[in-house]
C-alpha positions as a Markdown table, in Angstrom:
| # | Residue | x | y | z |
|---|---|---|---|---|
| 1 | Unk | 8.9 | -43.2 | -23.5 |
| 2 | Unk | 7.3 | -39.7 | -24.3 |
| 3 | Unk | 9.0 | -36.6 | -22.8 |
| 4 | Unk | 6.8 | -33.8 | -22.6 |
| 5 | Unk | 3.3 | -33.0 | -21.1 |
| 6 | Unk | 0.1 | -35.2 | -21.7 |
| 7 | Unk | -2.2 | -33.9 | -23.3 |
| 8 | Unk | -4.7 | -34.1 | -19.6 |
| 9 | Unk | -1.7 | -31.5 | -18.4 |
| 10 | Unk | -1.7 | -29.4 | -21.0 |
| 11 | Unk | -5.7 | -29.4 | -21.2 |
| 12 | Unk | -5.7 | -28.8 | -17.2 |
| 13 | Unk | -3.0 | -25.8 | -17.8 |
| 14 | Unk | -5.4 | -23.9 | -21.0 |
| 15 | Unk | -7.9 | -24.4 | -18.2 |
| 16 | Unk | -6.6 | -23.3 | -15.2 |
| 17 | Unk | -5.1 | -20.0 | -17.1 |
| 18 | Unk | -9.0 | -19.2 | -18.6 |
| 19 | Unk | -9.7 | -19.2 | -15.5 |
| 20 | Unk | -7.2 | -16.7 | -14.1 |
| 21 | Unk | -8.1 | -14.9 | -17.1 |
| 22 | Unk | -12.2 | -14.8 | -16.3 |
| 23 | Unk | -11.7 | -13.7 | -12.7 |
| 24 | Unk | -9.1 | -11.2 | -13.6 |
| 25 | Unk | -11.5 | -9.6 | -16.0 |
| 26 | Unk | -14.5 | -10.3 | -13.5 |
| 27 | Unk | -12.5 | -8.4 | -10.8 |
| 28 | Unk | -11.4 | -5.4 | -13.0 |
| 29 | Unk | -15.0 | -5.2 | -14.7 |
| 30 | Unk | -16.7 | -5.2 | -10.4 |
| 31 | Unk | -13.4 | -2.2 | -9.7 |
| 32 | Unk | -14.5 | 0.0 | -12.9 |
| 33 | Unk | -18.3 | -0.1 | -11.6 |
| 34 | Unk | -17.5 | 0.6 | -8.0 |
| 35 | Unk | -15.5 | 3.4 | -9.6 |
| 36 | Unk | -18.3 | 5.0 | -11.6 |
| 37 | Unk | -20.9 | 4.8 | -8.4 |
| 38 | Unk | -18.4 | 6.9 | -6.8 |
| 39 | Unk | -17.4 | 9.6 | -9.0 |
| 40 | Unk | -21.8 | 9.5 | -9.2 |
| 41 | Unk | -22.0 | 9.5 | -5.6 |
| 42 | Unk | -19.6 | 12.3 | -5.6 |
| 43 | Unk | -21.1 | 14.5 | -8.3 |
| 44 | Unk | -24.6 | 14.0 | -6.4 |
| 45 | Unk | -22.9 | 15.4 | -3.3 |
| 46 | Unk | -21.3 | 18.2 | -5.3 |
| 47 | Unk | -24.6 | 19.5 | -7.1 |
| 48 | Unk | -26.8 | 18.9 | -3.9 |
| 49 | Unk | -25.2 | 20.4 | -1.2 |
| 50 | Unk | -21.6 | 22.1 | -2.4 |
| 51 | Unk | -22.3 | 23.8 | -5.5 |
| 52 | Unk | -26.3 | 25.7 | -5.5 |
| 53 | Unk | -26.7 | 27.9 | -8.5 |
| 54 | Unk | -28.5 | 30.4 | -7.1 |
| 55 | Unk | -26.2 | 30.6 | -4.0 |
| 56 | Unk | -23.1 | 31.5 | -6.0 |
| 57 | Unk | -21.7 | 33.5 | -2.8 |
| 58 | Unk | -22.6 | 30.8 | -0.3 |
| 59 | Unk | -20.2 | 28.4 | -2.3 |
| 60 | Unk | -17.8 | 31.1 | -3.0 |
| 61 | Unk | -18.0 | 31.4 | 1.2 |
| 62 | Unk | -17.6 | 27.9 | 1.4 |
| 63 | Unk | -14.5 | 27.4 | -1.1 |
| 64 | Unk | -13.0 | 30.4 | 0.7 |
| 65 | Unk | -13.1 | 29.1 | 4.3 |
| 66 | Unk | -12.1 | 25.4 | 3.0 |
| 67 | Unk | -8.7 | 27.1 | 1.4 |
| 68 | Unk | -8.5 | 29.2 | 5.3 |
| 69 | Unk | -8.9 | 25.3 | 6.6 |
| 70 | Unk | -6.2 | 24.3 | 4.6 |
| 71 | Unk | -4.3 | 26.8 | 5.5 |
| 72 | Unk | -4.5 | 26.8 | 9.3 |
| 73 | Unk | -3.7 | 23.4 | 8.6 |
| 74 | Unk | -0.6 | 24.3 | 6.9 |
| 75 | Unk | 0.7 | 26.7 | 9.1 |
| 76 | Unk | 0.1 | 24.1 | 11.9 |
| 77 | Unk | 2.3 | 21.8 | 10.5 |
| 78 | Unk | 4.7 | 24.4 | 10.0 |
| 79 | Unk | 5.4 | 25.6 | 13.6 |
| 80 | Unk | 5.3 | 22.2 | 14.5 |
| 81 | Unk | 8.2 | 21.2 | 12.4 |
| 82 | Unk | 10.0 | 24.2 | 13.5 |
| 83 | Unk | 9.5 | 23.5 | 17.1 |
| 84 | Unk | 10.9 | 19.7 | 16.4 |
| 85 | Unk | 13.8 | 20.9 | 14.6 |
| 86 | Unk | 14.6 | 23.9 | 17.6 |
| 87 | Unk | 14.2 | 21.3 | 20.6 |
| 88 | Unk | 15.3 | 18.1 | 19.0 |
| 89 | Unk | 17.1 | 18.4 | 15.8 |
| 90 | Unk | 19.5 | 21.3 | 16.6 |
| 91 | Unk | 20.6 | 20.0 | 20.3 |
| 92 | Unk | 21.3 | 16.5 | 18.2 |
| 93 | Unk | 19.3 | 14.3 | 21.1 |
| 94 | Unk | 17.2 | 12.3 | 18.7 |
| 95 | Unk | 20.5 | 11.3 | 16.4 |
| 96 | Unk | 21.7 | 7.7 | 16.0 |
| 97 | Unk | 25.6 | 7.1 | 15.3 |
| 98 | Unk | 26.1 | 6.8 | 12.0 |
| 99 | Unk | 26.3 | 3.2 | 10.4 |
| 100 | Unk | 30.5 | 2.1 | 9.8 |
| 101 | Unk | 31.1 | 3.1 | 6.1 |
| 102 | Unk | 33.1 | -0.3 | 5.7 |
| 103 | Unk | 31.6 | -2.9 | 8.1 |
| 104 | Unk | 33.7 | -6.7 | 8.8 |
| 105 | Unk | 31.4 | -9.6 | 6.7 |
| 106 | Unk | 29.9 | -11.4 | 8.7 |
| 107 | Unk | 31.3 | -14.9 | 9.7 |
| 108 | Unk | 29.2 | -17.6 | 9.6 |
| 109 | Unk | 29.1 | -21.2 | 8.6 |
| 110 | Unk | 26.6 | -23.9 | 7.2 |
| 111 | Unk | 24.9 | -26.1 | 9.9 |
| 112 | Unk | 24.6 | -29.4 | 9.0 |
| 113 | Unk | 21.9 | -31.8 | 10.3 |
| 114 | Unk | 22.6 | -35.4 | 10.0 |
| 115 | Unk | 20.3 | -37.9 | 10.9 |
| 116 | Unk | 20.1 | -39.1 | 14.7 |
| 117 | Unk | 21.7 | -43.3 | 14.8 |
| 118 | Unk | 18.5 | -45.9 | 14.9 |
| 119 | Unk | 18.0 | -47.0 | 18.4 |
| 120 | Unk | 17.9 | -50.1 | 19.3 |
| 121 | Unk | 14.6 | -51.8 | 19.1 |
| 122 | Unk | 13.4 | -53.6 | 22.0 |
| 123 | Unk | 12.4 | -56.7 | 21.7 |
């Protein structure tokens, strides 16, 4: 007797792996062109309505008060953390016990499952 694959199996395998191999670059070649629409999409937006040449200071205005968003943004998040550590962190009511450094294994054992006696038929 033959050990090893058939030739079917092996013609199957070549198959099914070209295929993997066709929608993998089918999927990849769809991601790169939904890529490029965007970054076009994006640089559409960007020459249209953020960036006018001959409105240099209204996008000058409008990077400055994006960087004054960003920073109200920040400073938000700032005094928020600071009143989270002041009420919470320094009175210790949000901490857990630590974990044991050294905890006991667990105990457990195997559960076997044997099959259920045949009942007896009636007749």
């Amino acid at each position: 007797m033959p050990t090893g694959a058939s030739p079917d199996d092996l013609r199957v395998s070549v198959v099914f792996a070209l295929t993997c191999l066709a929608w993998a670059a089918i999927t990849v070649g769809a991601g790169w062109v939904l890529v490029a629409v965007g970054w076009w999409l994006l640089a559409r937006l960007w020459f249209t309505h953020v960036f006018v040449p001959w409105l240099v200071t209204a996008t000058a205005r409008l990077s400055l008060g994006l960087v004054a968003w960003a920073a109200v943004l920040w400073l938000a998040a700032l005094l928020w953390r600071r009143y989270n550590h002041a009420r919470y962190h320094l009175r210790e009511r949000r901490r857990l016990q630590a974990l044991p450094r050294w905890a006991e294994p667990w105990l457990w054992s195997e559960t076997v499952f044997e099959d259920p006696p045949e009942r007896a038929r009636r007749t």
